[in-house]
N, C-alpha and C positions, 0 to 999 in steps of 0.2 A: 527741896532745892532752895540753897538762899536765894538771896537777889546777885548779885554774885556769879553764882553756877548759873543763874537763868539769864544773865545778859550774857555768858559765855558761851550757852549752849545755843543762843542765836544767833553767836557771832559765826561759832562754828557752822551750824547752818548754810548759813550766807557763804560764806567760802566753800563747803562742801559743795555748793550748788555750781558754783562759779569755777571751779575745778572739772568737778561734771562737763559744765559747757564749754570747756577748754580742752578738754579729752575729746571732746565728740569735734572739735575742729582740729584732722588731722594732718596738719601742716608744718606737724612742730618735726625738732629731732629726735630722735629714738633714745637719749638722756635725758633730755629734759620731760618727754612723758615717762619714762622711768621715776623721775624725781616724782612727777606729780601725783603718780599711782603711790607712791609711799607715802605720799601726805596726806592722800585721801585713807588710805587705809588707820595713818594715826590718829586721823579726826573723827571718823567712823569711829573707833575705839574709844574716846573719849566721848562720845557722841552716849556710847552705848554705858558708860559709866556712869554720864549722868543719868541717864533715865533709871539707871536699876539704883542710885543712890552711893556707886562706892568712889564717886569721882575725886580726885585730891588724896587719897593713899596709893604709899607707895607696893609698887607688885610683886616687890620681896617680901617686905617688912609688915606689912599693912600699915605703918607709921604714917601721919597726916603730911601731905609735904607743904611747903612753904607758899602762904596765897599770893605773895606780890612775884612769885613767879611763875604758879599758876594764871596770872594775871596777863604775864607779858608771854607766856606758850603751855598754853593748857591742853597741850598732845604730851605733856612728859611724862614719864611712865616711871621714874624711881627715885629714890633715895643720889643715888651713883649717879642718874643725869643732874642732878642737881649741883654735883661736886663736879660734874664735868664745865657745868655752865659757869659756875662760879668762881673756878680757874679759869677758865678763857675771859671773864670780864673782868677779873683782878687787875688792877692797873696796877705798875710799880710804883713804890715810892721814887724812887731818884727819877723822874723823868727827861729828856732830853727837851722836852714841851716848854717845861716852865721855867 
């Protein structure tokens, strides 16, 4: 594991745990512990790729995926989430902004 995966797989951690402790307080809505139950499940997963070493390939391809988005959501699982992310934060050129 680099340095890297090791401060990611303690970041993960720490959220895992704190998820945990937010399921076990059952006062939320039946959506929103839906949501949490799937994030626990994608971090458990990447939890479990770091430790075996295959963490950061994609699960089609085996291909390495990109670390500066591993960085900002190290639960992604493919090639195709990457395309996904990366059209949703495309800004246009011509904006109405500037």
């Amino acid at each position: 594991m680099n340095a890297m995966q090791e401060q990611l797989f303690w970041e993960l951690r720490k959220t895992q745990l704190e998820i945990l402790r937010s399921l076990k307080n059952k006062q939320k809505n039946d959506w929103i512990i839906t949501i949490l139950e799937d994030e626990l499940a994608d971090i458990s997963t990447a939890i479990q790729k770091l430790e075996e070493g295959n963490f950061g390939q994609c699960e089609t391809s085996g291909e390495p995926l990109p670390d500066n988005l591993l960085k900002i959501m190290p639960t992604i699982k493919s090639s195709r989430d990457t395309e996904i992310l990366e059209h949703f934060y495309r800004k246009p050129i011509n904006s109405t902004f500037f």
